[in-house]
N, C-alpha and C positions, 0 to 999 in steps of 0.2 A: 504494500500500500504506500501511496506517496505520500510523504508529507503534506502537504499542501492542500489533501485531501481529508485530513485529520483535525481533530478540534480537541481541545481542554474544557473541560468543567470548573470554572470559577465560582464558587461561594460568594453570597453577598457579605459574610461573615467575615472577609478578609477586609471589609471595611472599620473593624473593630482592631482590626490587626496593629499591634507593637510598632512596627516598621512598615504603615500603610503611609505613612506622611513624609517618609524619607526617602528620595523619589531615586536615590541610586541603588537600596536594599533593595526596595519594590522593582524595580525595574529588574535588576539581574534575579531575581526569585520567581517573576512569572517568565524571563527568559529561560532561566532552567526548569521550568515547568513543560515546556513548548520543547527544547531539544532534548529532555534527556529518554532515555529506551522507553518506550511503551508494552516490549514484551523484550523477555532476553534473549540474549544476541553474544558471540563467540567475535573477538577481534584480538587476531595474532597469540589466539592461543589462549587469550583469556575471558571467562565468561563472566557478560556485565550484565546483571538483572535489572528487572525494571525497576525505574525510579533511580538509575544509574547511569554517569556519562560519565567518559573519560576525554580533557580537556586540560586548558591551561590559562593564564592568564593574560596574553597575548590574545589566544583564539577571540574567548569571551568580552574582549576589551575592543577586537577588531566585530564582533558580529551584535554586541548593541550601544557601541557607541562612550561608552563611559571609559574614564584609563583605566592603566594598569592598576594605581592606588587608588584609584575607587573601587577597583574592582577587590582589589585586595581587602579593603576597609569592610565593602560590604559584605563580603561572602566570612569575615569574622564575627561581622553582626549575629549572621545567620547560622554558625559555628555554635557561637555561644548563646546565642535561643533556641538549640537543638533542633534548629528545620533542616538543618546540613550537616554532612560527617565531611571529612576530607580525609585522605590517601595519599600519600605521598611518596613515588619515589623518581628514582634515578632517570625511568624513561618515560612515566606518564604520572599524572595525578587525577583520582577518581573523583568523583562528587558523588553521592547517597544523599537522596531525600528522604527523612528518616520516616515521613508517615504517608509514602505515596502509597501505598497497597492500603492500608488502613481507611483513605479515605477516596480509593479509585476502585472500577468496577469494570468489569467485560462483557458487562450483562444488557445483552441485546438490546433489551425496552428499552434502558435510562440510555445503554450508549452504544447506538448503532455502528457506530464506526471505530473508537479510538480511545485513549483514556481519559480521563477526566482528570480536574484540576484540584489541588489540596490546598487545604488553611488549616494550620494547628488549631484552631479555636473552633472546628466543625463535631458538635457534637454527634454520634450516629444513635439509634434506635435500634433495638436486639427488634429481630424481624418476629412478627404475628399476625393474626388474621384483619386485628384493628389498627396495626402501624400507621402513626402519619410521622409527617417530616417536621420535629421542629427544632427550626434549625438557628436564629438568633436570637441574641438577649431579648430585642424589642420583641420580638413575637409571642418569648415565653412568658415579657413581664407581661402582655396585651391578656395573652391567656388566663394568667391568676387575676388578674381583675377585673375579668370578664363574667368571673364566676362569684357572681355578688352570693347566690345560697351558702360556697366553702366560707366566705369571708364572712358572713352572718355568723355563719355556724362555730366557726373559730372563735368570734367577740364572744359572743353569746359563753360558750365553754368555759373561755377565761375569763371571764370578766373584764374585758378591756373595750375599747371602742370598737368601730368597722377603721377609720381612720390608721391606727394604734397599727393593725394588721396589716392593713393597707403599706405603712413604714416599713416592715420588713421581706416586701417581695423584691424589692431589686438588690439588697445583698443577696439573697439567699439565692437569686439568677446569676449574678455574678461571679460566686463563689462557685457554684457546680458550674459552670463552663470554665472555669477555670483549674477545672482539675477532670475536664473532659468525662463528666456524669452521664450517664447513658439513661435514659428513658423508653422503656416501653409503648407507651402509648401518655392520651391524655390522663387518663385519671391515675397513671403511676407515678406521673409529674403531680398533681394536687394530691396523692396520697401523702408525696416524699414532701411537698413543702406544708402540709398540717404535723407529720411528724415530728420535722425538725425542729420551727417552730414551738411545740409543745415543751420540745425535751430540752429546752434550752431553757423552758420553765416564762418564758417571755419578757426577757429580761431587757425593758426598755430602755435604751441609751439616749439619756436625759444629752438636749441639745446644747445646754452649756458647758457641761465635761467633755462632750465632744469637741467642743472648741478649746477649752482650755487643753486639753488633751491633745489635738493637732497644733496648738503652738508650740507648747511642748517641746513634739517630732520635731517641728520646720525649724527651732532655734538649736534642738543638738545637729542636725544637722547640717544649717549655718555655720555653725561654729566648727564643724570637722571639715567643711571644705572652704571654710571661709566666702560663704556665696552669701546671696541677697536672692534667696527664692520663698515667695507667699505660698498660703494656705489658699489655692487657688480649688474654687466650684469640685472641676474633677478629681484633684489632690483630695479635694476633703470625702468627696462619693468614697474614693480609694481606699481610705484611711477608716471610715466607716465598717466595709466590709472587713478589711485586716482585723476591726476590733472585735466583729461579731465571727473573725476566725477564732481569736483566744489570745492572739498574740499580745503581749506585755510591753512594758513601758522598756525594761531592760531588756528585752527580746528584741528589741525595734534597734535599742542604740546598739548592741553588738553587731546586730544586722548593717548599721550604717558606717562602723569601724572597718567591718569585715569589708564593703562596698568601696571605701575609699584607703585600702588595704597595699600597702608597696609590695606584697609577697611576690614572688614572680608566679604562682597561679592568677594573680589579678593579670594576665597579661595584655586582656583587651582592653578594660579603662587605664590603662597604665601608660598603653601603646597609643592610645585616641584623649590621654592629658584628661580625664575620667569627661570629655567633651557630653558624654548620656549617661552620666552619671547624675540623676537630676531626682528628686522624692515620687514623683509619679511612677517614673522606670523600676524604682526600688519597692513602689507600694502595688505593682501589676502583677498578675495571676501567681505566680508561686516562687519571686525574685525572693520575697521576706525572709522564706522560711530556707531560700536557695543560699543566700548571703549567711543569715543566722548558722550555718551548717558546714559554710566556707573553708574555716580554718579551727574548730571546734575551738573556739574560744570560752573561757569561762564567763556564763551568765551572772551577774551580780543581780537577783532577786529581792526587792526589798516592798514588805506589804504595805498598801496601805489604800486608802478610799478612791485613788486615784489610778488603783492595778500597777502599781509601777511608772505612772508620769511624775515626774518632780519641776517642779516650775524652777 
């Protein structure tokens, strides 16, 4: 089959994507979407499976346009968000895209001709007779508050508002796309967001420790990189969901040590002068608990009405 006769499958969910607004990541991630195998394939002896190309930084820099150091730059990005493995020797270098099988199909209906395209942040559905596809945040949060009887029924239980409930559907969409939740169908998504909910006892996060709380974050972490970055709209959504993860006031600053860390494991913020090293990037799907975990550093835990924020 020729190329040119082939198509990708793009997500609209890669509009939520990490690296949607940085236009040289993005670029070289849907070009390697487009050249790499579609089905495996034997060159000189060695077999490159799908979701595999073998290439260079020349090639890639000559076929969409960006240099060598962009190209270099971005394909670390995407290194170190786990969308790409790299290979490396003496006569070629490989590229694997780590969830092309995971979220590509050969299956006649969805894809007549060729494979489809991936986005880390695609959640999938275990197949059943009532499957539907739901596939981004908006649509999941559209769904839970769609269904005014759960949201009655929930207030009602615990004695809290419709409102009250209301508040906690979009961490709780957040947080399972972000750790790629898998849903059944509709009511296995409203079963799991009454459960959770419940078991977490509804422990409402009064808006003003929320705030006092995120200045907090934004001044230790000020002060380790010496920046001038606010408590901005989507930093604080971020920060929101982190809190209704569990994570701690002392969890969060090891997490920011670890992030602006000279080890030579830091080698990507180290190598780009920590350039996206910025609070949002550190408070995004599973950075907190990625940093917190860095270089096992010792947690300094200390109780008090605040979880661990100290003003």
């Amino acid at each position: 089959m020729k190329k040119n006769d082939s198509w990708v499958k793009l997500y609209r969910s890669i509009l939520d994507w990490e690296w949607y607004t940085d236009i040289n990541t993005k670029t070289l991630f849907i070009h390697l979407l487009l050249v790499c195998n579609f089905k495996d394939k034997t060159w000189r002896n060695i077999k490159i499976n799908r979701g595999q190309l073998i290439t260079g930084r020349k090639v890639l820099s000559s076929q969409t346009g960006l240099s060598e150091q962009q190209i270099r730059t971005a394909l670390e990005k995407l290194i170190i968000t786990k969308e790409v493995t790299k290979v490396k020797t003496n006569g070629y270098t490989l590229l694997t895209l780590i969830n092309y099988d995971k979220y590509q199909t050969t299956n006649s209906e969805d894809q007549p001709r060729n494979n489809q395209g991936i986005t880390k942040d695609q959640p999938q559905l275990k197949k059943g007779k009532k499957e539907r596809n739901i596939s981004t945040t908006s649509t999941v949060i559209e769904k839970i508050k769609n269904n005014f009887k759960l949201l009655e029924s929930m207030a009602k239980d615990m004695n809290v508002s419709v409102e009250d409930v209301q508040s906690k559907i979009e961490g709780f969409v957040l947080h399972n796309f972000s750790i790629n939740k898998i849903w059944v169908n509709d009511s296995d998504l409203f079963s799991h967001f009454k459960y959770s909910i419940k078991k977490r006892s509804f422990d409402i996060v009064n808006e003003s420790e929320v705030t006092i709380n995120l200045n907090w974050f934004i001044k230790q972490f000020n002060q380790r990189c010496k920046g001038s970055f606010k408590g901005t709209k989507k930093v604080k959504e971020l920060f929101v969901v982190q809190l209704n993860n569990g994570f701690t006031g002392g969890e969060m600053k090891t997490a920011i040590d670890n992030l602006f860390s000279s080890d030579d494991r830091n080698f990507f913020h180290k190598k780009s002068n920590f350039k996206f090293a910025t609070p949002e990037y550190l408070l995004k799907n599973d950075n907190l608990n990625k940093y917190l975990n860095t270089f096992k550093l010792k947690i300094e835990r200390k109780p008090s009405y605040l979880k661990g924020f100290e003003v």
